[in-house]
ZAMARGU-4260 file (C-alpha; in steps of 0.2 Angstrom, whole numbers, plus 5000, padded with zeros to 4 digits):
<rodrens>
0) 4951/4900/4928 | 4955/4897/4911 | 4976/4904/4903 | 4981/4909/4887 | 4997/4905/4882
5) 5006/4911/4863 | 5006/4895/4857 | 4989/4891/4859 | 4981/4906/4856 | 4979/4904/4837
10) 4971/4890/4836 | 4960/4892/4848 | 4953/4909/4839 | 4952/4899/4823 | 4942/4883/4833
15) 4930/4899/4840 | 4928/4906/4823 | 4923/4890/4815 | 4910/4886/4831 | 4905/4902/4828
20) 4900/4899/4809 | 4891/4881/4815 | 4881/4890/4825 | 4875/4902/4813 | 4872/4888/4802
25) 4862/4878/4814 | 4853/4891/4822 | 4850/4895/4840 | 4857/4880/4852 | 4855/4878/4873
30) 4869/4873/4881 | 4863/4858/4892 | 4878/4854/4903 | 4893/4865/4913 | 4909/4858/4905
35) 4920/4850/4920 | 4935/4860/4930 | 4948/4859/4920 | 4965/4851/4927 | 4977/4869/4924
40) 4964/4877/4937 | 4972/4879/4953 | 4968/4870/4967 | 4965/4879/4982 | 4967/4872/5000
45) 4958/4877/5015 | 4967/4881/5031 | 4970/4888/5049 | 4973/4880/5067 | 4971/4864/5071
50) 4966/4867/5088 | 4960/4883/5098 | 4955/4883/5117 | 4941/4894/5124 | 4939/4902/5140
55) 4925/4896/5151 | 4909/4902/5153 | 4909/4915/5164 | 4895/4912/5177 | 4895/4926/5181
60) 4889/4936/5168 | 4901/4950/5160 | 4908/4951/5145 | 4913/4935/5137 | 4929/4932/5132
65) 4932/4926/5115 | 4947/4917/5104 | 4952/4919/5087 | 4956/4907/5074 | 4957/4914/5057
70) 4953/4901/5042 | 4967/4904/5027 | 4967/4900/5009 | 4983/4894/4999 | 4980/4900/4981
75) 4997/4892/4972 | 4997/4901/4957 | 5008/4916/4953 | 4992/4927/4948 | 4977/4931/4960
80) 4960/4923/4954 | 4945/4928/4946 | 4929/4921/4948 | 4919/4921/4964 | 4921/4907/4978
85) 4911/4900/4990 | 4915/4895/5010 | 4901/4884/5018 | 4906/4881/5037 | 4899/4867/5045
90) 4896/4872/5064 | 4885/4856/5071 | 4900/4848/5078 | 4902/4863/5091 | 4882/4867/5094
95) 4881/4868/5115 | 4900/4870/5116 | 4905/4887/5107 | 4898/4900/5101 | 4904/4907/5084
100) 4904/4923/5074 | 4913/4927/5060 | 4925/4943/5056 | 4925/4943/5037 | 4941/4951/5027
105) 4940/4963/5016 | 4928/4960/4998 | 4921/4945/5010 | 4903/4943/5016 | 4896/4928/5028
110) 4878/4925/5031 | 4869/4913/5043 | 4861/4897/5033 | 4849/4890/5047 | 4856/4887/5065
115) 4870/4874/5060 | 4880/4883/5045 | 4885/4900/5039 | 4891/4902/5019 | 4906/4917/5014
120) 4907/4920/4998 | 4919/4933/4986 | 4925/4938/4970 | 4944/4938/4971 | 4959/4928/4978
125) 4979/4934/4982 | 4991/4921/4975 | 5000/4911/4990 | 4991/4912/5009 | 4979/4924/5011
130) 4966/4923/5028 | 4949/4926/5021 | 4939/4927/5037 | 4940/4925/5057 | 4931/4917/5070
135) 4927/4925/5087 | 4924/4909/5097 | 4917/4910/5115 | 4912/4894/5125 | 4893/4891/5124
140) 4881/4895/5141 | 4882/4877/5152 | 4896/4871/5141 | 4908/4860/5153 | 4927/4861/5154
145) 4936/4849/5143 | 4921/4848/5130 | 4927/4846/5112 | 4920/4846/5095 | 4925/4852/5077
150) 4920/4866/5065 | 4923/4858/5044 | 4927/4871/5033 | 4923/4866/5014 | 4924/4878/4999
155) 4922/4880/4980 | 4926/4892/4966 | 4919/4898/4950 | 4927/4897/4933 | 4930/4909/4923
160) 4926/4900/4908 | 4915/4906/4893 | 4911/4901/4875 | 4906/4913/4860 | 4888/4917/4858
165) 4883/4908/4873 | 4880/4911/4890 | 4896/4911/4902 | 4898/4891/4908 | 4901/4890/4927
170) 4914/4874/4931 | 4917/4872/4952 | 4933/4868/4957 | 4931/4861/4974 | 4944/4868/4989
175) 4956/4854/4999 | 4945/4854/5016 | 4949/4858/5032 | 4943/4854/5049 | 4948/4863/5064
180) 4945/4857/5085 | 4936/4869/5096 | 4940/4862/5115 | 4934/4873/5131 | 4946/4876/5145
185) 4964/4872/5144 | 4980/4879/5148 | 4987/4897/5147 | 5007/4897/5150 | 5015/4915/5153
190) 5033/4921/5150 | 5036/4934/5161 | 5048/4948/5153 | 5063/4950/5162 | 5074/4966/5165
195) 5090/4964/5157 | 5103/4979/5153 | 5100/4980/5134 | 5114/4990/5130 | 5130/4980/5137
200) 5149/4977/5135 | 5155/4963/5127 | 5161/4950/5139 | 5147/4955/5151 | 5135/4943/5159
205) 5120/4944/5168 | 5105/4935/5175 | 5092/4927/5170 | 5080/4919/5180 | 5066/4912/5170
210) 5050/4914/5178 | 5032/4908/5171 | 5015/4906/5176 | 5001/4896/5170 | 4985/4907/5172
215) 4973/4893/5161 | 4958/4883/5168 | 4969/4866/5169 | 4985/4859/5174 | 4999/4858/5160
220) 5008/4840/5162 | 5026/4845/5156 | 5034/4860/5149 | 5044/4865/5137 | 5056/4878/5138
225) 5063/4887/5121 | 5078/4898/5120 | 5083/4905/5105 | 5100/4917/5106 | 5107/4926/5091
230) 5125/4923/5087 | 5135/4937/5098 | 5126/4929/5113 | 5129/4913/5122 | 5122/4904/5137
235) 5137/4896/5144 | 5125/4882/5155 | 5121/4865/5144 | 5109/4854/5155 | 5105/4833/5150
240) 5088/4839/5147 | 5091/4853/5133 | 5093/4850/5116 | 5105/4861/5106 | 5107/4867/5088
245) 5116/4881/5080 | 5117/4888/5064 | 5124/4902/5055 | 5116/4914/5064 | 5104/4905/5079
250) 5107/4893/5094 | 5092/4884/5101 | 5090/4874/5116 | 5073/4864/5118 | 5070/4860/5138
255) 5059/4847/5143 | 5054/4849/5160 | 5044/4836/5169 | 5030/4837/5183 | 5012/4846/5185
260) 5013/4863/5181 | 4996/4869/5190 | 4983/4880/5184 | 4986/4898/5193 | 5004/4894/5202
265) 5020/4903/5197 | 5038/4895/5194 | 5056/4900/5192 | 5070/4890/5186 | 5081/4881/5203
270) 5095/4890/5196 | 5096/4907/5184 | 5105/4906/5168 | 5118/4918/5164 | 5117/4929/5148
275) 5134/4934/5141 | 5136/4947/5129 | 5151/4940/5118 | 5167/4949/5111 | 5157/4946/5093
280) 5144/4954/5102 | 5135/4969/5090 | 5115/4969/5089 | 5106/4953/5092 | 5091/4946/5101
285) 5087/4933/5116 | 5069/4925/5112 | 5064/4912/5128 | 5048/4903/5128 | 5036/4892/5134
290) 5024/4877/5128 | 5012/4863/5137 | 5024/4848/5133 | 5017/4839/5115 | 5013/4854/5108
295) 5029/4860/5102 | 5035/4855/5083 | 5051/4845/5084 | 5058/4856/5069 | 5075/4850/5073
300) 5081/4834/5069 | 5088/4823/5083 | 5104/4821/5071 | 5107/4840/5071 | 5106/4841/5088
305) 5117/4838/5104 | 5111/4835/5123 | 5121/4847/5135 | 5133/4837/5152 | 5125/4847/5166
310) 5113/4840/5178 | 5093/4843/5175 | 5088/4858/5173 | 5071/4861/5184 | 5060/4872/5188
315) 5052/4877/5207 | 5035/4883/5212 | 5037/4901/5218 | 5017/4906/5221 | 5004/4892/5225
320) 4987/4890/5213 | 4974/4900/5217 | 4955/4898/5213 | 4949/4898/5196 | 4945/4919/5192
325) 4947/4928/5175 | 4959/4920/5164 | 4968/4925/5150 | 4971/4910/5138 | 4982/4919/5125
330) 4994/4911/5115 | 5004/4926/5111 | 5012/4929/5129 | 5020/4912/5130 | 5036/4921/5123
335) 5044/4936/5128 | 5059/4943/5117 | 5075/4955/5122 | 5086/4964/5108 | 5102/4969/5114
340) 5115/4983/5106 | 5131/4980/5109 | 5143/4994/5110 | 5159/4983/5099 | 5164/4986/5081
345) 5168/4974/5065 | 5183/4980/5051 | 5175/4976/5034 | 5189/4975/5020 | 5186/4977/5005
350) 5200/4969/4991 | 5201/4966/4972 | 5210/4958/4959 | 5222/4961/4941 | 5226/4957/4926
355) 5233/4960/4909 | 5228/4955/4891 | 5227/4960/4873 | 5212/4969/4867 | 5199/4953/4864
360) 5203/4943/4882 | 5189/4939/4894 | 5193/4937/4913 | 5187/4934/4929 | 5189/4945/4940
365) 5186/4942/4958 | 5182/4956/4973 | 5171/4958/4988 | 5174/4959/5006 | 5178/4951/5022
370) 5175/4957/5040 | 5190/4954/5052 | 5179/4959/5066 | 5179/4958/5081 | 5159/4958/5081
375) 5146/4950/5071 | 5135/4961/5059 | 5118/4957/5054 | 5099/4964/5053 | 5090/4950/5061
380) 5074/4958/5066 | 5069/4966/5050 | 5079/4959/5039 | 5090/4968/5024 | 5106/4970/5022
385) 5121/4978/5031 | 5132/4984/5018 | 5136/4981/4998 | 5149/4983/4987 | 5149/4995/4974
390) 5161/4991/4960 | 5165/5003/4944 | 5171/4993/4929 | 5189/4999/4923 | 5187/5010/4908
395) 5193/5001/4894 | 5180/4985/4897 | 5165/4976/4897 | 5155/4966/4910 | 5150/4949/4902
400) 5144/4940/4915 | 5139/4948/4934 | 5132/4937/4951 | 5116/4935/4955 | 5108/4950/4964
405) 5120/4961/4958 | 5110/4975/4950 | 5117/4990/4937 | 5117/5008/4937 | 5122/5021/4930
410) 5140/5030/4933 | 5133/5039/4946 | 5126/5026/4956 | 5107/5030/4949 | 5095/5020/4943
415) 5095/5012/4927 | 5083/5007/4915 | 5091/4995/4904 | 5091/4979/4913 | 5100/4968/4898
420) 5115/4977/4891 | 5131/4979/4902 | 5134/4993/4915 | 5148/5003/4919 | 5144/5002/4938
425) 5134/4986/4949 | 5130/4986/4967 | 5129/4969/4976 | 5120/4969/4992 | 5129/4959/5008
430) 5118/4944/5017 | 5107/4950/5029 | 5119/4944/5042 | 5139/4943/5037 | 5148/4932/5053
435) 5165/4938/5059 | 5177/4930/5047 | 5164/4928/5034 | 5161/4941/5020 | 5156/4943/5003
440) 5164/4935/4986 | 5159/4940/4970 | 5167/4934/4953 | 5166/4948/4937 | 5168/4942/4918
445) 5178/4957/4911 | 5181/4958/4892 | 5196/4969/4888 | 5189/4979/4873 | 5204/4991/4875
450) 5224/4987/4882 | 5224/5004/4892 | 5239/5002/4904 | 5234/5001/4922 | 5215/5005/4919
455) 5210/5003/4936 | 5190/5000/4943 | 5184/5005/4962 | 5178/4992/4973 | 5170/5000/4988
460) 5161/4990/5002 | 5150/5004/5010 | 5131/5006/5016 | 5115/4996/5009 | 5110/5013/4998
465) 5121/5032/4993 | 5111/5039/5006 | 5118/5030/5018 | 5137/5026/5012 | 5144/5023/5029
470) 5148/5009/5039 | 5144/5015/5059 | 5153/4999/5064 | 5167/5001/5054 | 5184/5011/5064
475) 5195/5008/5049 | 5186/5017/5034 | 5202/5019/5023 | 5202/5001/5019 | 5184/4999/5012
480) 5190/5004/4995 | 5202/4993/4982 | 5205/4992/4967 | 5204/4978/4950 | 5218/4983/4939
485) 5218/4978/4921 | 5238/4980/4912 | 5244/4988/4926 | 5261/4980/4925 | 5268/4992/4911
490) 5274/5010/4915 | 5272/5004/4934 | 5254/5005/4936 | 5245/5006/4952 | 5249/4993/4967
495) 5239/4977/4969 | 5222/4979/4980 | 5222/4967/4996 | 5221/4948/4993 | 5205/4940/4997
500) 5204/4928/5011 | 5211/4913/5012 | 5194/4907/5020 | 5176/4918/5014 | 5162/4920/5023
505) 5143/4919/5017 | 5145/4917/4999 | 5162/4913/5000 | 5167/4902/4986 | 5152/4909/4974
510) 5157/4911/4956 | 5177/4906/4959 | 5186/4895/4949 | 5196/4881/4953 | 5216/4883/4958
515) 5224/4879/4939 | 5243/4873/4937 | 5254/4885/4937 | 5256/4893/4923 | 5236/4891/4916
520) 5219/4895/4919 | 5207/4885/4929 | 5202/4878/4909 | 5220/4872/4905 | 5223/4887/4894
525) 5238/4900/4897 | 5235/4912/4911 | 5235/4931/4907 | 5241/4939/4925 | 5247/4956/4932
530) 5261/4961/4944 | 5265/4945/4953 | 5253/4933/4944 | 5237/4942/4947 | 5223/4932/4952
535) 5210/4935/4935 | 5209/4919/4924 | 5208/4921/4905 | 5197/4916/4894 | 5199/4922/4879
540) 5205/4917/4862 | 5219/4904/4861 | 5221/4912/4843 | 5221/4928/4850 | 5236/4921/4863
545) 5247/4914/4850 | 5245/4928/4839 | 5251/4939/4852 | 5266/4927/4856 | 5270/4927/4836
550) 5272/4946/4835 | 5282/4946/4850 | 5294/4935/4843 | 5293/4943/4826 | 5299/4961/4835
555) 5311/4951/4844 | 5323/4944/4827 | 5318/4960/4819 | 5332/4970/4832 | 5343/4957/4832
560) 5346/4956/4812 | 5346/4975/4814 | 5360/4977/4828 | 5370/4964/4817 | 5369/4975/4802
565) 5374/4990/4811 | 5390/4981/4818 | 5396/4972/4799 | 5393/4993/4793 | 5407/4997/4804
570) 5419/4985/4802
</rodrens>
């Protein structure tokens, strides 16, 4: 696929206007040869599993029961393309050992080339991932368990290439191929779901007994048990055999469990675990898993993680195996997953700043909030954010600079248009998830176009949109307002908003400036501050500054020469 950028643009119309003259100079011409892909064509790169079992044969007759693998395409530009592509899939590698058939997606069309290949073709593909057909495999009749072979996935596209006055050239650009292994019989692990109290207190714990079952065709050697528990929960039992790492929001212990898990048996863990609920506790989730050993990516690095002091964890055979019968090779129930809402509450502060300057004088002002808790706050399962803050610039001045993410809007809190020039209100959405102790920092360039004593601008921390302002959590709503105070100082203005925290959450530190000298800002120059040496920086005009200190000076000798005066008259 061919691009056009401004700078190129002329000069290619004027090489197109002089072919175009050559040719009609010449006469009629045939183009003889395609012209090669070029190298700003993308290149795209086939995908999918690398490995999918299939259930056996069933004997028997019945329905056969099929797996899926779908085959992807990564197209890494920030446009779709254009042009028409071509899939050829190679299928002799799995001829007496599967059975395939393909579930094209949509503008997509397969057709069967022979006995050994099928072709897909289309016209059009999304930028990034994109899965462009399926494959329903089932193991082929007399195919034995444990056979294994490969299905190569090759591919091409069609530039969209043309010159004037000739037919359209058609350059291939040829896919990054991909091979994936078909393999009948296998195993089939199962996480049963267990039946916890979703809604608890914090501080309370309860059981939980892993159980699992393997209901594949084969043995697993090894297991590998995953549990993932969101930060208001905690498993207080560390066994030698679990790996451990936490993050911000996640910890995750990696159990490796030795022995022969058989095909059809059940198992428990010797011991349950015990669940606890927290006193951070507020909506989280508890994912447990499990994986044949070797199959599981080690994601986390053995740096990053810690082994637990507790003896080995183990697991016990509760039911014995039973004759092969239907199975149910399904790698979506290895995993089960529990959401638990906490009744508990978390106090979001909101604070702000001050400052006073001439008329001229940039600051920064710095405002957001922080969450004394008790809970954790955070929309792990689907994502978004919490809360926001909404700030209304003091009257009087102009936003020069505003954080990432923040977004203007109009007085009223609509949407705006005008994206480039500065507005008199911003919203700044919270993280996803904001930790007890953590927060939101954001820093504010103001420019004072007028010195209006105690001009005064609203921070609010409140819900993600207006239609939905409140904070449920929240049991303290008076203190989610503050305020940034420019000149409040003279003719007592209003009282300073709440100090940030000495400590900030997520974001915490964004946009602040160093801790200056006393007596300057973090570039050296003099500070501009409010009641009690306010917190905004200037960074205006030193000119500005010492024309200001000059007049106060002048007004100063003025009323002294005066009151002298005024005394020698009576005498």
């Amino acid at each position: 696929m061919t691009r056009f950028s401004p700078r190129t643009a002329p000069l290619r119309r004027a090489g197109g206007l002089a072919a175009t003259a050559l040719l009609l100079a010449a006469g009629p011409l045939t183009v003889a040869a395609a012209a090669p892909a070029r190298a700003a064509d993308p290149v795209f790169t086939l995908g999918g599993p690398a490995e999918t079992a299939l259930h056996p044969y069933a004997e028997g007759g019945g329905a056969p029961k099929r797996s899926t693998a779908g085959i992807t395409v990564t197209n890494p530009a920030d446009e779709g393309y254009e042009g028409g592509f071509t899939l050829t899939f190679d299928l002799t590698g799995v001829a007496g050992i599967a059975d395939v058939t393909f579930d094209p997606g949509p503008g997509v069309e397969c057709a069967t080339k022979g006995t050994r290949s099928t072709v897909c073709t289309g016209d059009t593909l999304a930028p990034g991932l994109s899965t462009v057909t399926g494959l329903l495999l089932g193991a082929a009749k007399g195919s034995e368990q444990g056979a294994s072979g490969t299905i190569r996935v090759t591919g091409e596209a069609r530039g969209a290439t043309s010159t004037p006055l000739a037919a359209p050239l058609t350059p291939f650009t040829p896919f990054t191929p991909f091979t994936t292994r078909v393999t009948v019989g296998g195993t089939d692990l199962v996480m049963r779901k267990l039946p916890f109290d979703h809604e608890p207190t914090p501080g309370q714990k309860q059981q939980a007994p892993i159980t699992f079952a393997n209901r594949g065709s084969r043995d697993a050697d090894g297991v590998v048990l995953t549990l993932r528990y969101s930060r208001g929960l905690d498993i207080p039992q560390r066994y030698s055999n679990c790996a451990y790492t936490t993050d911000e929001t996640w910890t995750t212990a990696r159990c490796s469990v030795e022995g022969a898990f058989e095909a059809g048996a059940t198992y428990t863990l010797a011991a349950p675990l015990t669940l606890e609920a927290t006193t951070r506790a507020y909506r989280d989730l508890f994912v447990y898993g499990i994986q044949e050993a070797g199959t599981v990516s080690r994601a986390a690095s053995a740096a990053r993680s810690e082994r637990g002091s507790r003896a080995v964890l183990r697991a016990v055979q509760v039911t014995k195996a039973l004759a092969a019968r239907g199975v149910d090779l399904e790698p979506g129930d290895n995993e089960q997953e529990a959401e638990f809402r906490t009744a508990n509450t978390a106090d979001f502060v909101a604070y702000g700043d001050e400052a006073s300057g001439a008329a001229g004088a940039t600051v920064t002002a710095r405002l957001g909030f922080h969450n004394d808790g008790p809970a954790w706050i955070g929309r792990i399962r689907s994502g978004g954010s919490m809360a926001a803050v909404d700030f209304t610039v003091p009257q009087g001045a102009t936003v020069t600079s505003a954080p990432k993410g923040c977004r203007g809007v109009t007085a009223e809190g609509a949407y705006r248009e005008d994206r480039k020039t500065p507005a008199p209100r911003y919203v700044c959405p919270a993280p996803t998830t904001v930790r007890d102790g953590g927060g939101l920092d954001l820093s504010f360039g103001l420019r004072i176009d007028k010195a209006l004593i105690g001009a005064a601008g609203r921070v609010t921390v409140r819900g993600p949109g207006l239609q939905e302002a409140g904070l449920p959590f929240d049991p303290k709503p008076g203190n989610n307002t503050a305020r940034v105070v420019l000149n409040g100082q003279s003719g007592g203005g209003p009282s300073p908003s709440p100090a940030p925290p000495a400590k900030g959450g997520p974001g915490a530190g964004s946009g602040k400036t160093p801790s200056a000298a006393p007596g300057t800002s973090g570039t050296g120059a003099p500070s501009v501050t409010g009641r009690g040496g306010g917190s905004l920086a200037s960074t205006g005009s030193p000119a500005a500054l010492t024309a200001s200190v000059t007049a106060i000076a002048a007004l100063t000798t003025g009323l002294a020469l005066f009151a002298a005066a005024r005394r020698r008259r009576k005498v």
